[in-house]
C-alpha positions in Angstrom: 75.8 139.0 58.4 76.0 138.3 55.1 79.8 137.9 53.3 80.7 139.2 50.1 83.6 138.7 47.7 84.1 139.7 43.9 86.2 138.5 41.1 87.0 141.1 38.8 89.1 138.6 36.3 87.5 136.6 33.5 86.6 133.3 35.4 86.5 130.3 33.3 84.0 127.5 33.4 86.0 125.6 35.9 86.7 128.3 38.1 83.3 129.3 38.5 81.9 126.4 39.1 84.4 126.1 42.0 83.4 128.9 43.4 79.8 127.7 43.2 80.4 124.9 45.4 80.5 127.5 48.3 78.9 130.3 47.3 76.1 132.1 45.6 76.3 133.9 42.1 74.7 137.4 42.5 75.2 138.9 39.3 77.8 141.2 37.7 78.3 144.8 38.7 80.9 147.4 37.4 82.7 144.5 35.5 83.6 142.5 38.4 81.6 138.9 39.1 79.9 138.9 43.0 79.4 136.1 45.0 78.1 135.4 48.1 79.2 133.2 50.7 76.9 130.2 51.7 76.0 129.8 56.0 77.3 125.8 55.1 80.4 127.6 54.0 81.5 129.9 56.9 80.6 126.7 59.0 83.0 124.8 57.4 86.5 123.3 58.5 87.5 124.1 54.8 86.7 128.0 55.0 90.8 128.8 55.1 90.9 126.8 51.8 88.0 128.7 50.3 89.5 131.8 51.1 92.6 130.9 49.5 90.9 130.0 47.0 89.6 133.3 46.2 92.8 135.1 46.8 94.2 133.1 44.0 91.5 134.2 41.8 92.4 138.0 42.4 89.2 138.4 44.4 88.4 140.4 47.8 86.1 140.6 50.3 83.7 143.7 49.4 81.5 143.1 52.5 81.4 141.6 56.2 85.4 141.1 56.3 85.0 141.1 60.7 82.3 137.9 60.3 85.2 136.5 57.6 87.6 137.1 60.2 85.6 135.6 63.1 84.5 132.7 61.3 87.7 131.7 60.5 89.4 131.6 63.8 86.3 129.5 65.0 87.3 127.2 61.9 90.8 126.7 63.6 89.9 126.7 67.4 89.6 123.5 69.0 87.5 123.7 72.3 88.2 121.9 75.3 85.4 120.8 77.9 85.1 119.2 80.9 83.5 115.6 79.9 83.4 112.6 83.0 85.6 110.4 81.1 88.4 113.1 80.7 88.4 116.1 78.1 86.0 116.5 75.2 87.7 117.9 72.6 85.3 119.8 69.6 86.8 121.4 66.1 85.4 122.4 62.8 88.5 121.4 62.0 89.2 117.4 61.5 91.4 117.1 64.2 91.8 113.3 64.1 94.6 112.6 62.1 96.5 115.2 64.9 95.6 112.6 67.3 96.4 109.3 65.8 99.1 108.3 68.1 97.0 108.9 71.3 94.1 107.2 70.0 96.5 103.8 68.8 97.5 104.3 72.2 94.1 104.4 73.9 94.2 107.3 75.1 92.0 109.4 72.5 88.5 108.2 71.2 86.1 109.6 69.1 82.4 110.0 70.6 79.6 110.7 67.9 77.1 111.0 70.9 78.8 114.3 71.7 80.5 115.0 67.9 83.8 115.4 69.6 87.2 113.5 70.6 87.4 112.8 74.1 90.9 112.3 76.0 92.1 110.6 79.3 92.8 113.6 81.7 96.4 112.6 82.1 96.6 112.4 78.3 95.2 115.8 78.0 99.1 117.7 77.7 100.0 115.4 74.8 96.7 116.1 72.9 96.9 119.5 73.4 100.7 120.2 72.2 99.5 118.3 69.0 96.8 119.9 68.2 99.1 123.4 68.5 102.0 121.9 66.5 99.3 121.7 63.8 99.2 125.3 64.3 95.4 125.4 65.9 93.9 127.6 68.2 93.0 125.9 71.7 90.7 127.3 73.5 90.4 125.8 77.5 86.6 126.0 78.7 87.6 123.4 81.5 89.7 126.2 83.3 91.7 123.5 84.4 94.4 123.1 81.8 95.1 126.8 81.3 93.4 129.4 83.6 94.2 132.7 84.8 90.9 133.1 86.6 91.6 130.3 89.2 95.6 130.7 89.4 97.1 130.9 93.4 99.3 133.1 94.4 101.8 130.7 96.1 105.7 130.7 96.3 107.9 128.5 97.4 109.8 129.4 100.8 113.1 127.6 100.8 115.7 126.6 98.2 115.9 123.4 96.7 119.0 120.8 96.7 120.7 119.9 93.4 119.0 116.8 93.4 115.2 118.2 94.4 115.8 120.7 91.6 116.9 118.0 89.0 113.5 116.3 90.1 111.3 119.6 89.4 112.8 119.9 86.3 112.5 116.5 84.9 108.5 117.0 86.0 108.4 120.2 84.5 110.0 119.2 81.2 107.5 115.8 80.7 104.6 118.1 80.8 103.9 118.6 84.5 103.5 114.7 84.9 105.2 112.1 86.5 106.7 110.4 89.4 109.6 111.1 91.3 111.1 108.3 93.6 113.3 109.8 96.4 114.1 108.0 99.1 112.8 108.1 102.6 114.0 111.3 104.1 115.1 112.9 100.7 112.8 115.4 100.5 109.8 114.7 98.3 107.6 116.8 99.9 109.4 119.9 99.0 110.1 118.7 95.3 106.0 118.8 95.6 105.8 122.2 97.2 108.2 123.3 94.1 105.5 122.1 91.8 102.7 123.2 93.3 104.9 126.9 93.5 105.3 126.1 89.6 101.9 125.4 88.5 99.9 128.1 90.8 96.6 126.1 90.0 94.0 124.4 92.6 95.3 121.3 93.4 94.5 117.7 95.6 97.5 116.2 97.5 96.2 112.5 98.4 98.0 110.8 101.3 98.2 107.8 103.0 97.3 108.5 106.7 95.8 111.2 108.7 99.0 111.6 110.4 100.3 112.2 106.5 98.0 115.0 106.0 99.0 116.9 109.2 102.6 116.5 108.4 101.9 118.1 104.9 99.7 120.8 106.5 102.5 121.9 109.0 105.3 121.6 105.5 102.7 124.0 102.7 102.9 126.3 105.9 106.0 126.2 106.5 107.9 125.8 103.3 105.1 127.9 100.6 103.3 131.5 101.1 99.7 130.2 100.6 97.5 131.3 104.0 96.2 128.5 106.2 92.5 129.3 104.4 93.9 128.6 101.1 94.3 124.7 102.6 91.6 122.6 103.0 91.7 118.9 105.7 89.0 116.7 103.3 88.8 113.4 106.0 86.2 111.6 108.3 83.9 114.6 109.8 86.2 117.6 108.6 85.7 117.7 104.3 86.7 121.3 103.6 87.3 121.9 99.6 90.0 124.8 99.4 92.3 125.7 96.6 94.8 123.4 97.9 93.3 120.6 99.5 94.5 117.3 101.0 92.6 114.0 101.1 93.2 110.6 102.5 93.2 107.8 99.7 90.1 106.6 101.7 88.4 109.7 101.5 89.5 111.0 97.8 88.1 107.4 96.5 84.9 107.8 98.9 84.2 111.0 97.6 85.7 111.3 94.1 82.6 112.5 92.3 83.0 116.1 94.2 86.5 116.2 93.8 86.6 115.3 90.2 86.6 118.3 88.4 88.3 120.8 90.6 91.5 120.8 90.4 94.6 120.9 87.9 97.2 119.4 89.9 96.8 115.8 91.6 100.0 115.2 94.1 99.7 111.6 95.2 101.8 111.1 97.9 103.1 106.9 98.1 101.9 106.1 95.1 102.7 102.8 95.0 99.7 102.2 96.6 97.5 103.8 93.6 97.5 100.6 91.3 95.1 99.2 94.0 91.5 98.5 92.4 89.7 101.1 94.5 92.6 103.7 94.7 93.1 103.5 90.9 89.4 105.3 90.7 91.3 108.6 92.3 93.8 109.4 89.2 91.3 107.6 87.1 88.6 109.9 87.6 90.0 112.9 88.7 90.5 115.4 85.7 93.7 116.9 86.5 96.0 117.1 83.6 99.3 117.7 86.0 100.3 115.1 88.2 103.1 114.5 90.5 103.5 110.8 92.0 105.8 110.4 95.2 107.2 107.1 96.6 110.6 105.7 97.7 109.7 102.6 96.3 107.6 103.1 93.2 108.6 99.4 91.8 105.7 96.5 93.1 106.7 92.7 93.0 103.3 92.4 91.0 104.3 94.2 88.6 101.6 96.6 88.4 104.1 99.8 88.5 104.0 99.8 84.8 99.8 100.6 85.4 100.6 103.2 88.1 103.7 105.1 85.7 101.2 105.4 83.1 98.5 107.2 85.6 100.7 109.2 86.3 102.9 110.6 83.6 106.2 107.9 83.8 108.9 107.5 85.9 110.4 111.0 85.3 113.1 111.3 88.3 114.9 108.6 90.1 117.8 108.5 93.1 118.6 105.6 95.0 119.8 105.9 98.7 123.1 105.0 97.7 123.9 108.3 95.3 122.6 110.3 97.9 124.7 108.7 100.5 127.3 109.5 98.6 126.8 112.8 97.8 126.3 113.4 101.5 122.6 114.2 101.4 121.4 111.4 103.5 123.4 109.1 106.7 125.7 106.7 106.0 124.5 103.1 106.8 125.2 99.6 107.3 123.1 96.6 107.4 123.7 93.8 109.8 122.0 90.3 109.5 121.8 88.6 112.8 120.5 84.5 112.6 119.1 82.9 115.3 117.8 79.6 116.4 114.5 78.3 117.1 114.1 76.4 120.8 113.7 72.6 120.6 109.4 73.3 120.8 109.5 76.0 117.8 111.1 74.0 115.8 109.4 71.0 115.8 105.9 73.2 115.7 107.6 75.0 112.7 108.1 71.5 110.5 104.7 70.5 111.4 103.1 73.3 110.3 105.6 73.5 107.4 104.5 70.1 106.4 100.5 70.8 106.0 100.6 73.7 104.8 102.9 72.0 101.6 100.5 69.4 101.3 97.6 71.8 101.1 99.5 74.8 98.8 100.5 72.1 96.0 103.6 73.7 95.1 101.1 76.7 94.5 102.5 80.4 94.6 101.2 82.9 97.7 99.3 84.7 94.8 97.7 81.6 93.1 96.8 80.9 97.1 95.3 84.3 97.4 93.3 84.2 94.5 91.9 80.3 94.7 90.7 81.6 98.4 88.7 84.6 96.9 87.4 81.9 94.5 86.2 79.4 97.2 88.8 77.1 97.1 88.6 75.6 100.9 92.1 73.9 100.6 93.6 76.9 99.9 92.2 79.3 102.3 93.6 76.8 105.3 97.1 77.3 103.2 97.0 80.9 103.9 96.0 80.1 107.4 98.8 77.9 107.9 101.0 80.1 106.2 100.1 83.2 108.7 100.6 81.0 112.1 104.5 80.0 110.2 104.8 83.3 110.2 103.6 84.5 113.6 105.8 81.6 114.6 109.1 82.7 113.2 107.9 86.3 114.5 107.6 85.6 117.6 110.4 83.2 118.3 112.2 83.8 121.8 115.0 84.1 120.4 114.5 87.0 117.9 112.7 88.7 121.1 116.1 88.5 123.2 118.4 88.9 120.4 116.5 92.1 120.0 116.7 92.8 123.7 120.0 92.2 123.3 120.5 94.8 120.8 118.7 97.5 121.9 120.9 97.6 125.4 124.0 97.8 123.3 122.9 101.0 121.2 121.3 102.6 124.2 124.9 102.4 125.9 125.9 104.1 122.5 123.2 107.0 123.0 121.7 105.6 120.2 117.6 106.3 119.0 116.3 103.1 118.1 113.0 102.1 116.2 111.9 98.1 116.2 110.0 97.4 113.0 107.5 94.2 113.1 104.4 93.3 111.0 102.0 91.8 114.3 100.5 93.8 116.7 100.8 91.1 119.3 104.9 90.3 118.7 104.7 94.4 118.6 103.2 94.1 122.2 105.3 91.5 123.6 108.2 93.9 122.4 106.9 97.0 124.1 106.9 95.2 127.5 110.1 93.6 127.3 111.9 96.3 125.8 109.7 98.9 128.2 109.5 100.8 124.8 106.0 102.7 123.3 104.1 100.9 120.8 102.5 102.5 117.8 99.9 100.6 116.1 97.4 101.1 112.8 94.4 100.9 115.5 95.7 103.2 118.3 94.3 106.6 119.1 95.8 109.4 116.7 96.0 112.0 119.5 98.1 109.4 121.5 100.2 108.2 118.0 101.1 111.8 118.2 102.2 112.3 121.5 104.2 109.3 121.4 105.8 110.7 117.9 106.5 114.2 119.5 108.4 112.0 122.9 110.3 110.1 120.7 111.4 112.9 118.3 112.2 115.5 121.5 114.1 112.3 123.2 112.0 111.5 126.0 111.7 107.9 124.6 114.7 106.5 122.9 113.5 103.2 121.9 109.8 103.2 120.0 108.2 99.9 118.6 106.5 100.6 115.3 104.0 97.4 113.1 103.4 98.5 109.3 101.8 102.1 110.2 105.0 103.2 110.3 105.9 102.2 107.2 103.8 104.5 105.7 105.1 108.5 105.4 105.0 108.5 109.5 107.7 111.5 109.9 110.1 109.8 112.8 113.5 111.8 112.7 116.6 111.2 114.1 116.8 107.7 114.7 119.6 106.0 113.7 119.1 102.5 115.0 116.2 100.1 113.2 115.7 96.3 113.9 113.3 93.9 111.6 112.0 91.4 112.9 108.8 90.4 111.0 106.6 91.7 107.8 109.6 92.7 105.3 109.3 90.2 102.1 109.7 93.1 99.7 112.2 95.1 98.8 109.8 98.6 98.8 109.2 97.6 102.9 112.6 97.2 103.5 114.0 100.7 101.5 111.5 102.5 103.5 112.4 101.0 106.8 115.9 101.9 106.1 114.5 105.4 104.9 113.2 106.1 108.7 117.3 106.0 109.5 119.0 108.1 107.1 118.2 112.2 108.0 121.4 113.9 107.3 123.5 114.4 110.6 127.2 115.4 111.2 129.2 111.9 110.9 126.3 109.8 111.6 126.0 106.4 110.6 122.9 104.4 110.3 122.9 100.9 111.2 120.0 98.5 110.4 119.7 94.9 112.1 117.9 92.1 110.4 117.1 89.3 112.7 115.9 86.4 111.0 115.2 82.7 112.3 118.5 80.1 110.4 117.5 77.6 108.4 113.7 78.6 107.8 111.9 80.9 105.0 112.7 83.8 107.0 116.0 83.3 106.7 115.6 82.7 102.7 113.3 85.9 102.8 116.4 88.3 104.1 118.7 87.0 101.5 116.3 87.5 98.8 115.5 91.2 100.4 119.3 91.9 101.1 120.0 90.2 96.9 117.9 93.1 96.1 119.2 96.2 97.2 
């Protein structure tokens, strides 16, 4: 349809050829000047300015005011599309000078191919709020970023402590991004549920462990209204998409080209582990511009936090186990470093070993090792080996066994629950029998990892052995005893061990034993640990 205007005022030379530039000269009729607007015209990011224009002139629209009206609120819509690198963002308008501080960050480019901007999914928030400051239109053909069509009807089904609120709120106000690092025990689950209750839009919760997904099956039924079909198990044989699902990092990265583009909300549950090359892919690909990260120890000795924070939204919420100690949300604890010796044997095994393994490192760092292994480098991959059997050594030693032994008969006298944290299955083993204690391992049946869990949580077993699968979102209440012996050279390890002790109780007090070998690098490792805290 065509759109008419006239100018009933005298026009001077320079006026009219202004209005040329857009329009069509279609004669003179009852003293007023008519024009015509060109198709180029109505297409064009400028038509607001034309129209002014006009206005300015004393003119009006005589004919097809509704196409006017329509053209000009395509003219300041900016459309958002689902793209596989993130958002495609396409405007009449010029909408790059809106985003220059998300492209100098990397976050926003410019694709000719597609005549559009496209941004990172987790940048998607920031590019959005811009482009609305600007005062434009933004229209969400994704459905993922604003959508009534696919919103859940979910509440949340329990009230939130001061501190879990503080944490939904921080999330809420950065956008719904970010990550929240609670302790162990705190609660992050819930401060999850609380978002998920918030945002009411599909969303993948990746875990950890298949044990992990169970737990957070049993919590979204029993702390949220969504029906058990709303929930979807995406793992091994069972891969059920629902509006809320819940993947293993395994399977999420496995499968990541079906899961891409179908939800809003990504809940990553221990994220530290996302910064890992595969895992990254997950929050890489996935087009969900709300995310909520979840660890107790988001900080990695590598350094590669800063990577994960920006996946993620930033560190939005943080509480360390001593506030919540003190504000009585979490067990009082103590730690207690115990030293023992190595036998005659041990030790002189210990020095030899010690000794090669110097000559072959070169004053190298583990991670230089590491990486001159991957590369080939023979001299360094029999480092690493020599490093491992130091130590298993130190592991192993007798005497951390009977120290152990040792304190495991003194809490059980004090009707105390104990868990025994080690790295090896073998020292884990050798620990079971002595101790006459279950064992959970990484490789053992999940059916029986469960029963063992249920024993130990109902009381049947007071004393449960547990190698780095339990360091990993395992749900083990009530114990209030733990003993390291092996595998704890970083600070996140030993926060979450400490973690598996401190469920609120009446008066309770949780005490952590750290047995390490005098005068060896275990011994410097617990200092360097303990320094930490």
């Amino acid at each position: 349809m065509a759109v008419i205007f006239k100018v009933c005022d005298w026009l001077d030379d320079r006026d009219y050829l202004r209005l040329r530039e857009f329009s069509d000269y279609l004669g003179r009729r009852s003293g007023c000047s008519i024009f015509a607007f060109r198709l180029s015209a109505l297409n064009s990011s400028r038509l607001r300015e034309y129209v002014e224009y006009i206005e300015r002139l004393g003119g009006e629209i005589v004919e097809g005011r509704e196409e006017l009206e329509a053209r000009l609120a395509a003219s300041e819509t900016v459309y958002v599309k689902p793209h596989r690198d993130g958002f495609l963002l396409k405007s009449m308008v010029r909408i790059g000078d809106f985003l220059a501080e998300l492209r100098m960050r990397g976050l926003v480019r410019y694709s000719r191919l597609h005549q559009g901007f496209i941004v990172k999914p987790y940048a998607a928030v920031d590019a959005l709020d811009a482009l609305r400051r600007a005062g434009l239109k933004v229209v969400d053909e994704s459905c993922l970023i604003e959508c009534r069509e696919r919103r859940l009807e979910v509440e949340l089904n329990a009230e939130l402590r001061p501190y879990q609120a503080e944490a939904l709120q921080a999330w809420l106000s950065n956008g719904k991004r970010g990550l929240v690092a609670l302790p162990t025990g705190a609660g992050k689950t819930v401060v999850a549920l609380a978002a998920l209750a918030e945002v009411k839009l599909p969303t993948l919760i990746v875990v950890y462990t298949r044990e992990q997904m169970q737990e957070w099956l049993e919590k979204i039924m029993r702390f949220t209204s969504l029906p058990r079909g709303e929930v979807g198990l995406f793992y091994g044989e069972e891969k059920r998409v629902a509006p809320v699902t819940i993947a293993t990092y395994q399977s999420a990265y496995r499968n990541i080209e079906l899961l891409w583009d179908r939800f809003s909300l990504l809940v990553v549950d221990e994220a530290h582990h996302l910064p890992a090359d595969k895992f990254k892919v997950i929050a890489e690909r996935s087009l969900a511009p709300y995310r909520l990260g979840l660890s107790a120890t988001p900080y990695r000795e590598d350094g590669r936090h800063e990577y994960l924070f920006g996946l993620l939204g930033g560190l939005v919420y943080e509480k360390s186990v001593e506030e919540l100690e003190r504000e009585g949300y979490i067990a009082s604890y103590t730690i207690i470093p115990r030293l023992v010796q190595l036998s005659g044997s041990e030790l002189r095994r210990y020095r030899e070993l010690k000794k090669a393994y110097q000559v072959l490192a070169r004053g190298r760092k583990v991670e230089e090792l590491v990486r001159a292994a991957a590369a080939g480098d023979e001299s360094a991959r029999k480092a690493l080996q020599l490093l491992n059997e130091i130590r298993m050594l130190l592991a192993s030693s007798r005497a951390k066994l009977e120290e152990a032994r040792a304190i495991v008969e003194e809490e059980l006298r004090r009707g105390s629950k104990i868990i025994v944290f080690t790295q090896y299955v073998k020292q884990a083993e050798q620990l079971g029998k002595l101790l006459g204690a279950p064992v959970l391992t990484g490789r053992m049946d999940k059916r029986k990892r469960r029963l063992i869990l249920e024993l130990f949580k109902k009381g049947r077993y007071r004393v449960l052995v547990l190698t780095t699968v339990g360091d990993e979102g395992i749900d083990v209440p009530d114990a209030n005893v733990g003993i390291i012996l092996s595998g704890t050279s970083s600070r996140r390890q030993f926060i979450q061990r400490l973690g598996r002790l401190l469920r609120p109780g009446d008066g309770k007090v949780a005490r952590l034993y750290y047995i390490a070998v005098r005068g060896t690098q275990d011994e410097a490792t617990m200092k360097k640990v303990l320094a930490a805290l």
